[in-house]
N, C-alpha and C positions, 0 to 999 in steps of 0.2 A: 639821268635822262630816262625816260620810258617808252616805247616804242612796241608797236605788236611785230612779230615775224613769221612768216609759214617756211615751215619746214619743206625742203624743195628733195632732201636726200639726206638719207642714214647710213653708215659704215662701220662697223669695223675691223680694225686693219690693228693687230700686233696687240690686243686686250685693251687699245684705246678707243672710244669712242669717236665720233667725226657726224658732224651734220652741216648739211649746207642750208644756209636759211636765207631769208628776202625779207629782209625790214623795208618799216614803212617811214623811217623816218632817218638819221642821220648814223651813217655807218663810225659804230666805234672803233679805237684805233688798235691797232695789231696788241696783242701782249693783256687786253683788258678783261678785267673778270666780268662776267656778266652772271646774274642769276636767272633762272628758268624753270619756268613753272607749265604743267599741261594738266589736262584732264579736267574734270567734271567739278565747280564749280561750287558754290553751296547753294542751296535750293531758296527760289523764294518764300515759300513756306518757313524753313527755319529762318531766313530774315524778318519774318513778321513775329514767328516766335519769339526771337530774338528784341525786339523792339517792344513786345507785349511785356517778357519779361523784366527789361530797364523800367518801363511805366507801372507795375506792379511795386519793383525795387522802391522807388520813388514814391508814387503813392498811398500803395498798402504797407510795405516793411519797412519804412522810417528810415529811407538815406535820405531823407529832404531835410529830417535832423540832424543828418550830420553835412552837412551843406552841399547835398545833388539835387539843381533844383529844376532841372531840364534834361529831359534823355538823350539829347545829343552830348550835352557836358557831359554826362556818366557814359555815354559811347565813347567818347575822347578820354575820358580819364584810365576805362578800362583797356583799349585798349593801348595808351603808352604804356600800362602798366605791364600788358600781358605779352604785346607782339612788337612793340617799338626794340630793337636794338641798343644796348644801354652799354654806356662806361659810367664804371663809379670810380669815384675821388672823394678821399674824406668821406665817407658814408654818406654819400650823396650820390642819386645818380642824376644821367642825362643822356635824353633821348639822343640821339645821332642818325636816324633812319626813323622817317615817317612809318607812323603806326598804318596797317589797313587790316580791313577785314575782309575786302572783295575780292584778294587774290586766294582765299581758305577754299579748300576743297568740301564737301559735305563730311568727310571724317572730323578733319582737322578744324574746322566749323563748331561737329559737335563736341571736340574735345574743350574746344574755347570754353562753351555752355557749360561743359562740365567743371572748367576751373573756375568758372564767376560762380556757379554755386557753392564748393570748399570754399574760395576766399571770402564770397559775403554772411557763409557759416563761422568761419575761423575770427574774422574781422569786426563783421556787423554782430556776429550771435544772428543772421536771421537762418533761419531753416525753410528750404524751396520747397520741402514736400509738400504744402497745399498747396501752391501753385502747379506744378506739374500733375498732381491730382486731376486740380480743376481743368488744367490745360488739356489733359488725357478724355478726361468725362466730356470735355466740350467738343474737341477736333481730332480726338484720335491718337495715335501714339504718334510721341513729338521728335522721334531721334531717329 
């Protein structure tokens, strides 16, 4: 389940931490792990970067040859690849936790950026440096 919460109160007491929170949605039960995420968010500009990028991938550097034939499918394929939670069996894996990209921070955003360029170097053989190039000469510096 997912649920937003404001922090009402911070502590601590004995090297433990403690927060009292106010969800907005259905209180989980005593003993549960929860994960938690704050701060600052990734910028719409690298979203659009980001998108600019898949549509170039596509496009200009030939993963429509190798069957990416819509940037939302290569948004979905990159990121089960890169941030979905995996068990492997048999050298196989499988997602277990939905992939996102809206919970990334602007770091951790552009570290993503930085791994889809090795992998579509390492994978595809394509090389980003015109793109970032032209990205830079166009709108500025993009990270």
């Amino acid at each position: 389940m997912k649920c937003k919460a404001k922090v009402l109160l911070v502590q601590i007491t004995d090297g433990k931490m403690y927060a009292k929170i106010q969800l907005n949605g259905k209180l989980p039960k005593v003993g549960t792990l929860i994960d938690v995420k704050w701060g600052a968010t990734r910028s719409l500009a690298q979203n659009r970067l980001y998108f600019k990028l898949l549509h170039f991938l596509i496009e200009d550097a030939g993963l429509k040859d190798h069957g990416h034939f819509s940037v939302q499918g290569l948004h979905e394929s990159l990121k089960e690849y890169f941030l979905a939670e995996k068990v492997y069996t048999k050298d196989e894996f499988k997602a277990i936790e939905e992939a996102t990209t809206t919970t990334l921070n602007k770091v951790e955003f552009g570290e993503y950026l930085l791994n889809i360029g090795k992998f579509v170097l390492d994978f595809f053989k394509v090389d980003l440096s015109d793109f970032w190039k032209e990205y830079e000469e166009s709108y500025g510096q993009y990270l």
